[in-house]
N, CA, C and O atoms as a GROMACS GRO file, in nm:
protein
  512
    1UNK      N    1   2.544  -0.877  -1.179
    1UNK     CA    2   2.484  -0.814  -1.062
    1UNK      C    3   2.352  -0.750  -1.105
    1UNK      O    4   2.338  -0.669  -1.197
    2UNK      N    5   2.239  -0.808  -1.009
    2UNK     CA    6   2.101  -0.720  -1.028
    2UNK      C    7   2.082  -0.599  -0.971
    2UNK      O    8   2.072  -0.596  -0.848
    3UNK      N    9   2.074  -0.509  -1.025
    3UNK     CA   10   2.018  -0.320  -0.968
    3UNK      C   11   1.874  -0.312  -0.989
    3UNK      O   12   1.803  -0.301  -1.089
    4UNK      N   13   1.851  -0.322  -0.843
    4UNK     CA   14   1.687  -0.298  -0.762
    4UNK      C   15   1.666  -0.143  -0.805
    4UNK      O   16   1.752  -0.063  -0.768
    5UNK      N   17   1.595  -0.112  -0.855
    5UNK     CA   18   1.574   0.008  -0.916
    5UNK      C   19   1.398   0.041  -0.852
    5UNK      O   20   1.339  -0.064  -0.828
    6UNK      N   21   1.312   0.174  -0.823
    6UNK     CA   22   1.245   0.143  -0.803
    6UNK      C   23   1.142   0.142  -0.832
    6UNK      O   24   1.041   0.158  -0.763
    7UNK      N   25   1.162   0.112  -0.995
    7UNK     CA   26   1.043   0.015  -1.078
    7UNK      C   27   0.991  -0.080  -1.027
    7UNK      O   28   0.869  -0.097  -1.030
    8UNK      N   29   1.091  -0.178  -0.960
    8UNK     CA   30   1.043  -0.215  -0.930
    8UNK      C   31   1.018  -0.256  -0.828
    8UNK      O   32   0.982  -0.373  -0.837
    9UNK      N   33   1.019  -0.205  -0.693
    9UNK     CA   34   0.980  -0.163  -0.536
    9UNK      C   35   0.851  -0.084  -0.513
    9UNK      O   36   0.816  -0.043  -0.402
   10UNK      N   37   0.773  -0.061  -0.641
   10UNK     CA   38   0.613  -0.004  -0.596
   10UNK      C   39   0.532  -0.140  -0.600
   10UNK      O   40   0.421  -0.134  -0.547
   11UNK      N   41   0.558  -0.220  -0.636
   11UNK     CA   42   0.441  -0.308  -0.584
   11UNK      C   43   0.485  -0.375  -0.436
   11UNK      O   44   0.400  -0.435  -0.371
   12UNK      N   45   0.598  -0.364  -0.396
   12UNK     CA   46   0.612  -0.409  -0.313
   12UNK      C   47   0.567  -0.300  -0.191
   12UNK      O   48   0.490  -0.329  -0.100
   13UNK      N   49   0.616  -0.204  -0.205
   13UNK     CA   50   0.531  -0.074  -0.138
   13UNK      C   51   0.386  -0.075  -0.096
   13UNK      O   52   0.335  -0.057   0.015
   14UNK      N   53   0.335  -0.101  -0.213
   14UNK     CA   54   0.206  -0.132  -0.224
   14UNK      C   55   0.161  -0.246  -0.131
   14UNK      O   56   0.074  -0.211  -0.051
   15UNK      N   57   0.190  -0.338  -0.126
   15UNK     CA   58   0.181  -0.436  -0.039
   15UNK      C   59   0.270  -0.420   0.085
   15UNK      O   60   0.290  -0.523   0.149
   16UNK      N   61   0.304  -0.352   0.112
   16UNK     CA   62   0.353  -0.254   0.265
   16UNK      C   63   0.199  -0.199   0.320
   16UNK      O   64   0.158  -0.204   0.436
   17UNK      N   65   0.125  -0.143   0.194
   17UNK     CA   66   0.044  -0.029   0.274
   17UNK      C   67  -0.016  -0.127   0.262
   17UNK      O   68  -0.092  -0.101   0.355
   18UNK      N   69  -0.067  -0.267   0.210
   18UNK     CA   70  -0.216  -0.330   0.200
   18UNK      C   71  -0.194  -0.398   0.420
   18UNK      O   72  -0.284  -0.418   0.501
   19UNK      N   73  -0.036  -0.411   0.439
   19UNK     CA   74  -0.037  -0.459   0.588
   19UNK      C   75  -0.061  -0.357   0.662
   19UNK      O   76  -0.114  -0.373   0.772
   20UNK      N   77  -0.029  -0.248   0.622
   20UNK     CA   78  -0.013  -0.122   0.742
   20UNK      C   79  -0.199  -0.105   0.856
   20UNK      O   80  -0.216  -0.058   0.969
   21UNK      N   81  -0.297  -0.165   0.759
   21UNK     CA   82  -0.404  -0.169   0.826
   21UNK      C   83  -0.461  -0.210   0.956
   21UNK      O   84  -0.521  -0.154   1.048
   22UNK      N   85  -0.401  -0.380   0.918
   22UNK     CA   86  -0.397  -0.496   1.006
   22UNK      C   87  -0.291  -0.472   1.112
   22UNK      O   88  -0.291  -0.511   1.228
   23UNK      N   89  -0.191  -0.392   1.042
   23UNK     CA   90  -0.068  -0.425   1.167
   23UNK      C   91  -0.150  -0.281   1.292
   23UNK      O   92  -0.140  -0.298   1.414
   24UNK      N   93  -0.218  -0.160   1.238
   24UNK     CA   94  -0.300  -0.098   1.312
   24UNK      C   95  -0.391  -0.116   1.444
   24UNK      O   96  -0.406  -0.065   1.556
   25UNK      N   97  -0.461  -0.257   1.333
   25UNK     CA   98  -0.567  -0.323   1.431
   25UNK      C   99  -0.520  -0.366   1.564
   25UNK      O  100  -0.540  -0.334   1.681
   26UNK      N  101  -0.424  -0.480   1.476
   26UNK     CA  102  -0.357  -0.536   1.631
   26UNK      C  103  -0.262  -0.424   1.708
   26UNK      O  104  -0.272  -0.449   1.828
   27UNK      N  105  -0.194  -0.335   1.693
   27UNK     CA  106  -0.174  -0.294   1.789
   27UNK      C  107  -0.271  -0.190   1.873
   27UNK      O  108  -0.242  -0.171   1.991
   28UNK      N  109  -0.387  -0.120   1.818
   28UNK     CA  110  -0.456  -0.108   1.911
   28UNK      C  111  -0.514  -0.188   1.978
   28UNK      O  112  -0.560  -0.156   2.088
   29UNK      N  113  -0.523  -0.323   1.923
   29UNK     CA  114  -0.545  -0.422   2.050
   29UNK      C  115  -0.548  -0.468   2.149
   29UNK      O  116  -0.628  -0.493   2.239
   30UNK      N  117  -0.383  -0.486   2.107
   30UNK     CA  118  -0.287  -0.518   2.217
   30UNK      C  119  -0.255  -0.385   2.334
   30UNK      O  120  -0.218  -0.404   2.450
   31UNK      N  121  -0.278  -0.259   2.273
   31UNK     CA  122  -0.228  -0.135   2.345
   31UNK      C  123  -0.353  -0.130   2.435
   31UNK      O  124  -0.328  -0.110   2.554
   32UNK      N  125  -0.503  -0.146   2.396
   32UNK     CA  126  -0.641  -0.111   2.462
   32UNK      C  127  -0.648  -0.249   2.593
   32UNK      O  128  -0.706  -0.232   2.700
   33UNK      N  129  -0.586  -0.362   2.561
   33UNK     CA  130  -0.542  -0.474   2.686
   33UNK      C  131  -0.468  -0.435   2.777
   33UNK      O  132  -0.463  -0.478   2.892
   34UNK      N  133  -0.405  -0.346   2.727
   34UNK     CA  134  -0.292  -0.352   2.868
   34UNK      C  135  -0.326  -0.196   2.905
   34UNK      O  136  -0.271  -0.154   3.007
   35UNK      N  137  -0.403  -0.113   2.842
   35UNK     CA  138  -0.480  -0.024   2.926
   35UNK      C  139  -0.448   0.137   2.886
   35UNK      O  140  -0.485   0.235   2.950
   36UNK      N  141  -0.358   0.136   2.748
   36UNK     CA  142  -0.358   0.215   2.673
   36UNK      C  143  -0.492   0.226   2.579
   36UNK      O  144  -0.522   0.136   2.501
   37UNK      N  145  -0.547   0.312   2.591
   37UNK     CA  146  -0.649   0.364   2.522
   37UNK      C  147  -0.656   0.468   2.378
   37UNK      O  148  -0.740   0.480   2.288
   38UNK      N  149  -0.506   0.544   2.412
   38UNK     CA  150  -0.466   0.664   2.293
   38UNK      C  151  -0.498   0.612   2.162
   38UNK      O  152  -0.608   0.629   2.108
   39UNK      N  153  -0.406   0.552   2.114
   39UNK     CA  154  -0.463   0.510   1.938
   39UNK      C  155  -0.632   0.484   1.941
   39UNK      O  156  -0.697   0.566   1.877
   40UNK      N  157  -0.692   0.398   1.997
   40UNK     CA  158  -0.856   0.377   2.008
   40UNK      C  159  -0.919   0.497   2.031
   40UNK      O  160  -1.015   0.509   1.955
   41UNK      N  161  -0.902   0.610   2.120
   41UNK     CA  162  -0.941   0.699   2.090
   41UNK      C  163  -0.931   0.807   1.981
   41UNK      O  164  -1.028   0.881   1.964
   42UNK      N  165  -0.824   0.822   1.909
   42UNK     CA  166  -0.747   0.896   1.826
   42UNK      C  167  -0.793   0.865   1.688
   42UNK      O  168  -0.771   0.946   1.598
   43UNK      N  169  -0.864   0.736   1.660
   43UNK     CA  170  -0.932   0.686   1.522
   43UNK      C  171  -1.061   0.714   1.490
   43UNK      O  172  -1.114   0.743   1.383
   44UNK      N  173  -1.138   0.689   1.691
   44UNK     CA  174  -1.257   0.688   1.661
   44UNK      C  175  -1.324   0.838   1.586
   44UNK      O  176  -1.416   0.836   1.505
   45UNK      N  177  -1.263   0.950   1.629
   45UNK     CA  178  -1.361   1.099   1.521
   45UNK      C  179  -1.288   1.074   1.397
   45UNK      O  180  -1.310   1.172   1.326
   46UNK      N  181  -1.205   0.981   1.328
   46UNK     CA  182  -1.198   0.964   1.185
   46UNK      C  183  -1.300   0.845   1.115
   46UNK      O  184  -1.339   0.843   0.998
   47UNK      N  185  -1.330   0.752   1.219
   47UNK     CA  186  -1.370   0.649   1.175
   47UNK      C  187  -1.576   0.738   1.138
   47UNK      O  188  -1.661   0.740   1.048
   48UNK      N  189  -1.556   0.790   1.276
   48UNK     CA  190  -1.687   0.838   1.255
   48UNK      C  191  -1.732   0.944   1.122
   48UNK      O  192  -1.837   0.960   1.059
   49UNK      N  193  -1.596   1.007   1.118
   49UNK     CA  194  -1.651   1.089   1.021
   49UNK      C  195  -1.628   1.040   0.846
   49UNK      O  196  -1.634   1.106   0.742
   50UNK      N  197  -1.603   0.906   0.871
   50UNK     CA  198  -1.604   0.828   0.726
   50UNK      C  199  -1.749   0.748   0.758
   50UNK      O  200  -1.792   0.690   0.658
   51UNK      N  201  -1.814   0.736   0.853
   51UNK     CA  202  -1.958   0.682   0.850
   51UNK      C  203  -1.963   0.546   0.947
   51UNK      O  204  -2.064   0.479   0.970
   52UNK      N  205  -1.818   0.520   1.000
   52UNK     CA  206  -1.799   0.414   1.069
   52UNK      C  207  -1.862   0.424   1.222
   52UNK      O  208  -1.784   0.475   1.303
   53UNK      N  209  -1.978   0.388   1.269
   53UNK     CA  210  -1.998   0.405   1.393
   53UNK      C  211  -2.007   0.291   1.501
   53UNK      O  212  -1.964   0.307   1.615
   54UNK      N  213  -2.068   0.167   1.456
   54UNK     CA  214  -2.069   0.042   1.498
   54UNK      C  215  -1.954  -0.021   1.480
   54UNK      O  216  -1.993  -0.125   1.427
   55UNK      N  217  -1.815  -0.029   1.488
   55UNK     CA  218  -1.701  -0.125   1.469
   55UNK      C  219  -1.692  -0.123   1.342
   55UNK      O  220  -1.770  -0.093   1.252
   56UNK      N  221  -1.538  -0.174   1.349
   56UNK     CA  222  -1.563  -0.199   1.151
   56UNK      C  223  -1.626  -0.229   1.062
   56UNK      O  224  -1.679  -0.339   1.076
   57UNK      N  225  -1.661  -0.147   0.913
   57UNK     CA  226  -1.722  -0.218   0.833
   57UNK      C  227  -1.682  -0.324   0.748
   57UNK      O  228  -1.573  -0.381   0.760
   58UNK      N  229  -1.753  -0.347   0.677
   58UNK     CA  230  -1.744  -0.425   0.565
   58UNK      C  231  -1.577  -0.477   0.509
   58UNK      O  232  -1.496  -0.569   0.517
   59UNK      N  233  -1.605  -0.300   0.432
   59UNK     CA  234  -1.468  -0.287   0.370
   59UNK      C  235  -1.346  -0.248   0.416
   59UNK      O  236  -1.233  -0.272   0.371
   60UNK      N  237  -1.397  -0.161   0.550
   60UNK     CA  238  -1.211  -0.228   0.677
   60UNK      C  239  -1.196  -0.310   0.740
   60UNK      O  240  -1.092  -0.322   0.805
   61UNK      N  241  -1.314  -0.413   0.748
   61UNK     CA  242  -1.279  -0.581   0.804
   61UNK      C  243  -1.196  -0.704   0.658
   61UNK      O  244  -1.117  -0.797   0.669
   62UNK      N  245  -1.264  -0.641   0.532
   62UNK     CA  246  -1.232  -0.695   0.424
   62UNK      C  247  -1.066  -0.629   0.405
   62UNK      O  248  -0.996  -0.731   0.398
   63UNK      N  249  -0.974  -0.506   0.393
   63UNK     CA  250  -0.851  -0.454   0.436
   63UNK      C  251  -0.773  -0.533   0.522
   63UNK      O  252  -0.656  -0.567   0.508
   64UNK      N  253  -0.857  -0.557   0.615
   64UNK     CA  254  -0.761  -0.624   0.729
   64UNK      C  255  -0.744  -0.727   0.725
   64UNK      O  256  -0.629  -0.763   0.752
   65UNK      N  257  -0.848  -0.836   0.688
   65UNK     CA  258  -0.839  -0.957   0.660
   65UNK      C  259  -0.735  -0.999   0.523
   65UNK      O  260  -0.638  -1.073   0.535
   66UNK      N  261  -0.754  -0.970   0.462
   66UNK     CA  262  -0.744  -1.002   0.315
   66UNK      C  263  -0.584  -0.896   0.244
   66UNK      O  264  -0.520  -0.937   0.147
   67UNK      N  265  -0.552  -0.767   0.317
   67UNK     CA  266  -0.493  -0.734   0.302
   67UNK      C  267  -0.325  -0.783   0.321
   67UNK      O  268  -0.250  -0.783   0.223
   68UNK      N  269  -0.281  -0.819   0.445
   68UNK     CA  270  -0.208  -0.873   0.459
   68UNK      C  271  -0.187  -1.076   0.403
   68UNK      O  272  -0.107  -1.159   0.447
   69UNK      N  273  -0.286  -1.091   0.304
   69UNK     CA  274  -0.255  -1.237   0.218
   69UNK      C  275  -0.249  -1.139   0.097
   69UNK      O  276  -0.186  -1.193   0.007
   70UNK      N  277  -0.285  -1.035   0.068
   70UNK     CA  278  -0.288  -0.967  -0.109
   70UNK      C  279  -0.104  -0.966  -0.080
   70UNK      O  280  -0.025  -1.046  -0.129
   71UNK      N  281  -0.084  -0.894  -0.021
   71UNK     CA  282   0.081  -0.846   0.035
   71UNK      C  283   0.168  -0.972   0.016
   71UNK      O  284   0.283  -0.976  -0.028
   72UNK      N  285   0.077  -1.092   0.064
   72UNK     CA  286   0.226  -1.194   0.090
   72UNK      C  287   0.193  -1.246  -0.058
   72UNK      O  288   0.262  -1.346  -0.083
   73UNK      N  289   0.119  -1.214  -0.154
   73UNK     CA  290   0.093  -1.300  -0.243
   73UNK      C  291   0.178  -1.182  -0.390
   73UNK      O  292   0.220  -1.203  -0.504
   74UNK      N  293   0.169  -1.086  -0.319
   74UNK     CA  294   0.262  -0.988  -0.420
   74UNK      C  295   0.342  -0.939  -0.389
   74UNK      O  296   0.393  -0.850  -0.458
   75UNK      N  297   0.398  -0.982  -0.251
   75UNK     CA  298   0.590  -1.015  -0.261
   75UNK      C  299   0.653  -1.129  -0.256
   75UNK      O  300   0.770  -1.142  -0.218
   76UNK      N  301   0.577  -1.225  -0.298
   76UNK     CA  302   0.643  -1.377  -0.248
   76UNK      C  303   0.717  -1.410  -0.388
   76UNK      O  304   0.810  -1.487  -0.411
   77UNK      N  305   0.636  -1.319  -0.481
   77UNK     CA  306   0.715  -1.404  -0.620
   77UNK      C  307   0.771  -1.277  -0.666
   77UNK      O  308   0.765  -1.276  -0.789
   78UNK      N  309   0.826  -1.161  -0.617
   78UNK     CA  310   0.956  -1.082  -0.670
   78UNK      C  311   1.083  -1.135  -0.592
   78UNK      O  312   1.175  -1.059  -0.622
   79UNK      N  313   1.125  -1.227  -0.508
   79UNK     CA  314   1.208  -1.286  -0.489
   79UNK      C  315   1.255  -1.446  -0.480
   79UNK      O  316   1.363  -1.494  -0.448
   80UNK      N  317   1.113  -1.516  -0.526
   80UNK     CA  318   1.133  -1.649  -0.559
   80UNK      C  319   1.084  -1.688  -0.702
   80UNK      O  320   0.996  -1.636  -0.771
   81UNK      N  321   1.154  -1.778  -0.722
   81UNK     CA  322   1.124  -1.855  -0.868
   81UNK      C  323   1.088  -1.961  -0.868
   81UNK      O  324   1.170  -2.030  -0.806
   82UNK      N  325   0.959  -2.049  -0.926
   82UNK     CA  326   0.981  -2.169  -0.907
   82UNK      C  327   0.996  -2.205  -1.088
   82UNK      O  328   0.956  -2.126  -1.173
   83UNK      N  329   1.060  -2.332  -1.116
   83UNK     CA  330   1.066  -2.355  -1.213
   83UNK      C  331   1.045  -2.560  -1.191
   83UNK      O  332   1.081  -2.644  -1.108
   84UNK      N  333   0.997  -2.560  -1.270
   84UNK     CA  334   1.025  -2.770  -1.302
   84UNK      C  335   0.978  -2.787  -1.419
   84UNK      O  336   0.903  -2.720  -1.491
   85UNK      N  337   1.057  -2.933  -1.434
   85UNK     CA  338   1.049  -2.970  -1.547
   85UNK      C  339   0.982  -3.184  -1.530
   85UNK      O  340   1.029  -3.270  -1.456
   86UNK      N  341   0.897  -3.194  -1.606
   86UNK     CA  342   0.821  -3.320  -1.648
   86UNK      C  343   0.926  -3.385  -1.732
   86UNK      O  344   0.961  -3.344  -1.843
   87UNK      N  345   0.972  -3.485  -1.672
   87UNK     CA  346   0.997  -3.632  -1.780
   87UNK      C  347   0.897  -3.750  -1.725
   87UNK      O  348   0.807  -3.748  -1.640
   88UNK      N  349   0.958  -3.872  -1.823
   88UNK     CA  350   0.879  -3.984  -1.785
   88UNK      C  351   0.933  -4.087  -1.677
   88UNK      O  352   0.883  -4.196  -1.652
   89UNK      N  353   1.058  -4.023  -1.611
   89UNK     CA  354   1.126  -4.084  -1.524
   89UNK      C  355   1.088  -3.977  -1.365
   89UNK      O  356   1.045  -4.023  -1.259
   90UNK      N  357   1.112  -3.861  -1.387
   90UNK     CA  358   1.113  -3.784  -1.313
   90UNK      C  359   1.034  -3.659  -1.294
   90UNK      O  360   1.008  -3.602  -1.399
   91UNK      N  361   0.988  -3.600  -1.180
   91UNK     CA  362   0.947  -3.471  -1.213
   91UNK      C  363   1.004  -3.368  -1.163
   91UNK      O  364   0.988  -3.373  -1.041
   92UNK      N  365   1.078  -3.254  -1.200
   92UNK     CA  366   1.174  -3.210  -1.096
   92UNK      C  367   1.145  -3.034  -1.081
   92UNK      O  368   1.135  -2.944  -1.164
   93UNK      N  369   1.136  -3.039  -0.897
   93UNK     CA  370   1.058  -2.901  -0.885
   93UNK      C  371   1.146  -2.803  -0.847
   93UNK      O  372   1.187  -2.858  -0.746
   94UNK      N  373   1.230  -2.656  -0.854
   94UNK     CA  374   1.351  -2.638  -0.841
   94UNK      C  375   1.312  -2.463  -0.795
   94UNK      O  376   1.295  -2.368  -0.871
   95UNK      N  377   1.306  -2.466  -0.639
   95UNK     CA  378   1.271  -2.313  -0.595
   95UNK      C  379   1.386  -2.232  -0.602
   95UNK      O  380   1.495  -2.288  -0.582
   96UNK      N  381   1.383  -2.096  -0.629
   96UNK     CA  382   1.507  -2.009  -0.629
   96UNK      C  383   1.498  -1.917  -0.594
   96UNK      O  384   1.427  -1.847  -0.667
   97UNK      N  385   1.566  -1.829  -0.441
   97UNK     CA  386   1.538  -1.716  -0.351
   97UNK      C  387   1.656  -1.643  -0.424
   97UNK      O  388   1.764  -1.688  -0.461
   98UNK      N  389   1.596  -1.494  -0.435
   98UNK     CA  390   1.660  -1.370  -0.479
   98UNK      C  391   1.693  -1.330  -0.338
   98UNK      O  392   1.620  -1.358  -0.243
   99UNK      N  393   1.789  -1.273  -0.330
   99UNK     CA  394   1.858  -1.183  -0.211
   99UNK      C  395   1.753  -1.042  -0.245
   99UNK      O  396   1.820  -0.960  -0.308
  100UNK      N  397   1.638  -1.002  -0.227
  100UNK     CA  398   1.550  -0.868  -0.225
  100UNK      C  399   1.506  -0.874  -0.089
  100UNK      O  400   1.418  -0.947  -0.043
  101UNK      N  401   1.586  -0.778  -0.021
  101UNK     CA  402   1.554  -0.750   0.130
  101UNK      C  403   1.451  -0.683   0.152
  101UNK      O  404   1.421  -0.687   0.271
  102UNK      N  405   1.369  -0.610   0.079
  102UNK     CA  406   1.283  -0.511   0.084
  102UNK      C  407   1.144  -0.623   0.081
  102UNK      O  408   1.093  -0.649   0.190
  103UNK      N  409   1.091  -0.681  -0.030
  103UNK     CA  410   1.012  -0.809  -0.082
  103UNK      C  411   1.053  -0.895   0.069
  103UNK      O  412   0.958  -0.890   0.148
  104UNK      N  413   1.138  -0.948   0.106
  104UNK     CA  414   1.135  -1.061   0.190
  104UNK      C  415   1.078  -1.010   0.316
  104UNK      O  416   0.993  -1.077   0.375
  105UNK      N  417   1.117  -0.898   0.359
  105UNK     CA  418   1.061  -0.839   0.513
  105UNK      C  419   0.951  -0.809   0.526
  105UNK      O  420   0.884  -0.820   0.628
  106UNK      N  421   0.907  -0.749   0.384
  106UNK     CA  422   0.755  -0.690   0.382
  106UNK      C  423   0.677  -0.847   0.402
  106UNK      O  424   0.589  -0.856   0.487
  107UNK      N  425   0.716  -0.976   0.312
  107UNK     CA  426   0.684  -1.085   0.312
  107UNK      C  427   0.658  -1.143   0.431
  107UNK      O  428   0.544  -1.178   0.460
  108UNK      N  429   0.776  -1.161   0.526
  108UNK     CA  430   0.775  -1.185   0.630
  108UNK      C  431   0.695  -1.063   0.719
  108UNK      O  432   0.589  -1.121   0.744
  109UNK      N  433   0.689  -0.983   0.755
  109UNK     CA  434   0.553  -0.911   0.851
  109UNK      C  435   0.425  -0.892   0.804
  109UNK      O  436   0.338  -0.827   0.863
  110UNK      N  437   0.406  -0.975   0.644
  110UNK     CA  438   0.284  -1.022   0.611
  110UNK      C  439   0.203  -1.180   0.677
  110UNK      O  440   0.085  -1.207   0.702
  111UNK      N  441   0.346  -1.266   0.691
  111UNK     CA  442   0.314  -1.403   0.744
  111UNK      C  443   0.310  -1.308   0.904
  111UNK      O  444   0.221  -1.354   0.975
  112UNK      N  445   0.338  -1.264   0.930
  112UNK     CA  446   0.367  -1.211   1.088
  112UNK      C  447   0.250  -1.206   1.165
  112UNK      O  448   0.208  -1.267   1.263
  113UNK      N  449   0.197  -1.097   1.078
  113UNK     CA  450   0.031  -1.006   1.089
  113UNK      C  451  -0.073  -1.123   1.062
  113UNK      O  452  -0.179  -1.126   1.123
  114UNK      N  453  -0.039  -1.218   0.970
  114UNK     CA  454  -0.156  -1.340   0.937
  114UNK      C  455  -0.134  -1.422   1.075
  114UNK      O  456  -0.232  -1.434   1.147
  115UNK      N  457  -0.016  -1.477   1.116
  115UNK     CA  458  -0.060  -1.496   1.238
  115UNK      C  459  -0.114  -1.432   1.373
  115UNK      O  460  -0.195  -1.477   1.454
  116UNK      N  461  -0.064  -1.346   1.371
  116UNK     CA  462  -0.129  -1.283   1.490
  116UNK      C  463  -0.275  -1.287   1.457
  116UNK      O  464  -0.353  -1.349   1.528
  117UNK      N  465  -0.316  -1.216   1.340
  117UNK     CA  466  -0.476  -1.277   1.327
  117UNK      C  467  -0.547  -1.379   1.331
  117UNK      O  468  -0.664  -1.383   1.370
  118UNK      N  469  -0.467  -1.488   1.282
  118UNK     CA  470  -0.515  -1.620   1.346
  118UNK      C  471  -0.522  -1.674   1.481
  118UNK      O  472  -0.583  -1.775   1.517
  119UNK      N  473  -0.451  -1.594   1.551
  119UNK     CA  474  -0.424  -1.628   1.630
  119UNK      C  475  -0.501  -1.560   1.751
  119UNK      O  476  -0.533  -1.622   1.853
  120UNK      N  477  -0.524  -1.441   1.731
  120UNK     CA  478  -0.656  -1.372   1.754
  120UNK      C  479  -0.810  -1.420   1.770
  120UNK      O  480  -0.882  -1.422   1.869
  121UNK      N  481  -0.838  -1.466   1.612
  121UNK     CA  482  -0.973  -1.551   1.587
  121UNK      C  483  -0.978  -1.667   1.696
  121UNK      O  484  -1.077  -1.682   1.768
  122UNK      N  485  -0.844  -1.761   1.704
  122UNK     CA  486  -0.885  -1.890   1.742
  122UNK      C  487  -0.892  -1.864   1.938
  122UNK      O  488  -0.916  -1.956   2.017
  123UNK      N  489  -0.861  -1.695   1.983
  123UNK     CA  490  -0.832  -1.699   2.098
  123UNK      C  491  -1.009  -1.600   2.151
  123UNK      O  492  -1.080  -1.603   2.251
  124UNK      N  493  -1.012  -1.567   2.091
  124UNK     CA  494  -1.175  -1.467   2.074
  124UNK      C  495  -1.246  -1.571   2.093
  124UNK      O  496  -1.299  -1.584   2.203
  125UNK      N  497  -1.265  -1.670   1.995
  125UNK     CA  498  -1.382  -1.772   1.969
  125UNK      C  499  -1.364  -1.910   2.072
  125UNK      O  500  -1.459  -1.987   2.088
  126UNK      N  501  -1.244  -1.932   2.135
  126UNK     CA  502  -1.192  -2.028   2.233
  126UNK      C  503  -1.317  -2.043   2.303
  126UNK      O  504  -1.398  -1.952   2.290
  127UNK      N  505  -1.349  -2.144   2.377
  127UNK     CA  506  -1.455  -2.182   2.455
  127UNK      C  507  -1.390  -2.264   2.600
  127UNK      O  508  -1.445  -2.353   2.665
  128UNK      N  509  -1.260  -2.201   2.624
  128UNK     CA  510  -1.181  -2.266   2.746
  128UNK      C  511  -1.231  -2.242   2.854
  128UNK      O  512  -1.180  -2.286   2.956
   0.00000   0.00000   0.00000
């Protein structure tokens, strides 16, 4: 039996907070569409008083983007293994899922948040 200890649950943590940005964005999004305004107002005297006045910068468009793929890319392999092996007959590729509920969920509302952002981009830029 493996004991999750939480040595090693800070990087996965860590890649909790790299989504917590993005998952932000979109729901003030989604909340400022349907005519909730509170969170959008409630950011803007922080955003301003970090220097943000025109929409996101740089480096909280770079967070949001990029944050939620850092996340799926540093919990995807504390619960999978891949291993294979090369012969001259065969090549054999052999994936192996750990039962880490913590790693898989964070994983999964990393693929979550990447879609919704894609899904975002391709609906913004639509020309229907």
């Amino acid at each position: 039996m493996r004991t999750i200890t939480f040595k090693n649950n800070w990087v996965t943590s860590l890649a909790l907070i790299l989504i917590l940005p993005a998952a932000y964005f979109i729901l003030i999004g989604i909340l400022s569409e349907m005519g909730i305004y509170g969170p959008l107002e409630s950011i803007k005297p922080l955003a301003e008083k970090w220097g943000i006045k025109n929409g996101p910068g740089l480096n909280i468009t770079s967070v949001i983007v990029f944050g939620p793929m850092m996340a799926l890319l540093l919990t995807v392999f504390q619960f999978m293994t891949i291993e294979w092996r090369v012969t001259r007959e065969e090549f054999l590729l052999h994936f192996s899922f750990y039962k880490r509920w913590f790693p898989i969920m964070v994983a999964a509302s990393g693929i979550v948040v990447l879609g919704l952002l894609f899904f975002y981009v391709a609906v913004e830029n639509c020309n229907c």
